[in-house]
N, C-alpha and C positions, 0 to 999 in steps of 0.2 A: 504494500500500500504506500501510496505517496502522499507526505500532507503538504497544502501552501498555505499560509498564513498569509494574512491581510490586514489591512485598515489600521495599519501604526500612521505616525503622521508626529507633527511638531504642535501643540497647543501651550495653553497657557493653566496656569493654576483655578480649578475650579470646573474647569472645562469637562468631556465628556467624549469618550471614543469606545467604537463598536469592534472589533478583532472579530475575523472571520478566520475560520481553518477550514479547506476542504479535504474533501478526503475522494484519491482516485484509483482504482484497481479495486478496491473495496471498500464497502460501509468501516464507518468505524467498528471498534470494536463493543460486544456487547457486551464486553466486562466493564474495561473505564475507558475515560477519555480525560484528557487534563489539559492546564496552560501553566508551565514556568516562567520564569523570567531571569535575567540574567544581568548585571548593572554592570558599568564598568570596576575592572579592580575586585570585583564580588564573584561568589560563586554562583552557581543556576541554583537556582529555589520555587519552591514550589508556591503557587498562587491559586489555584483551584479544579477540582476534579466533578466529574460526573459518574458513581459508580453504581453500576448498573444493578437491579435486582429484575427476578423470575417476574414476569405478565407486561415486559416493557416499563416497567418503572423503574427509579433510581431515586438514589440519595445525593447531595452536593454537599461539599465539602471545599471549605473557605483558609486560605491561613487567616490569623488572626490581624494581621496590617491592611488586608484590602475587605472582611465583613462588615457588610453592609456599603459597602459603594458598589462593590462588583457581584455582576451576576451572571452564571454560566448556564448557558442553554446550549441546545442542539435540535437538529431539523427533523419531524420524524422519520421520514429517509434516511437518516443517521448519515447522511454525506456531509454534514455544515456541522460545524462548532461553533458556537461565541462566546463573546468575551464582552458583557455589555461594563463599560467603566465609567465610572460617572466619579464627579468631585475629585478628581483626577489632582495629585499632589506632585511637588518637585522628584520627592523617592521614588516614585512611580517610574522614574524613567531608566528605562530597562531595552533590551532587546526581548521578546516575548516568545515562547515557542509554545507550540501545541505537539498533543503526544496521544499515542493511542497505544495499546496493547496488544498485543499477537492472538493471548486469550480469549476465550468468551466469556471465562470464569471472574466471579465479582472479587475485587480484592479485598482482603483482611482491614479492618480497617489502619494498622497498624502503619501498612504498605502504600497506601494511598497518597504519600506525600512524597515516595521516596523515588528518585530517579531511575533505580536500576527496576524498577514494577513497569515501565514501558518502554517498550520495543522501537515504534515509531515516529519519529520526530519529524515538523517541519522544518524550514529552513531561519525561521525567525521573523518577526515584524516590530521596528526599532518605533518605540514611543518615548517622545524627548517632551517633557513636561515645565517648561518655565517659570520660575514665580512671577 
């Protein structure tokens, strides 16, 4: 599967940006889907996941810097991720990647925030947040 990530951009404090990931060769996965992020000088960290449970539903999972600004959906086609950001802060500004898993299986929750739980990564979408 191949992801692209979309919709970084240059804004200002306060402001509001939408992250798209698609997903080609196949649906995401029906275990998780997630978005990190990466800052300069920093390592990749985790920003927020979608992990899937039995009849089509899921659970989302927030780190605790972006709850309640950011909100993660997906299309039900499960080809689109997003990334809805809102009241978007200087920290914010990161390169952003989206990720999906090989599995169908839902992850532990233990696992959900941790890099090596997904397989597929996009190429990145740089969001530069100014005060």
């Amino acid at each position: 599967v191949q992801l692209q990530a979309s919709g970084g951009g240059l804004v200002q404090a306060g402001d509001s940006l939408r992250l798209s990931c698609a997903a080609s060769g196949r649906t995401f996965s029906s275990g998780a889907m997630g978005w990190f992020r990466q800052a300069p000088g920093k390592e990749r960290e985790f920003v927020s996941a979608i992990n899937h449970s039995g009849g089509g539903g899921g659970t989302t999972h927030y780190s605790d810097s972006v709850k309640g600004r950011f909100t993660i959906s997906r299309d039900s086609a499960k080809t689109t991720m997003y990334l809805q950001m809102n009241s978007l802060k200087p920290e914010d500004t990161a390169i952003y990647y989206c990720a999906t898993r090989r599995s169908p299986n839902r992850l532990v929750l233990s696992a959900i925030r941790s890099i090596s739980s997904y397989d597929y990564w996009g190429q990145g979408t740089l969001v530069t947040v100014s005060s």
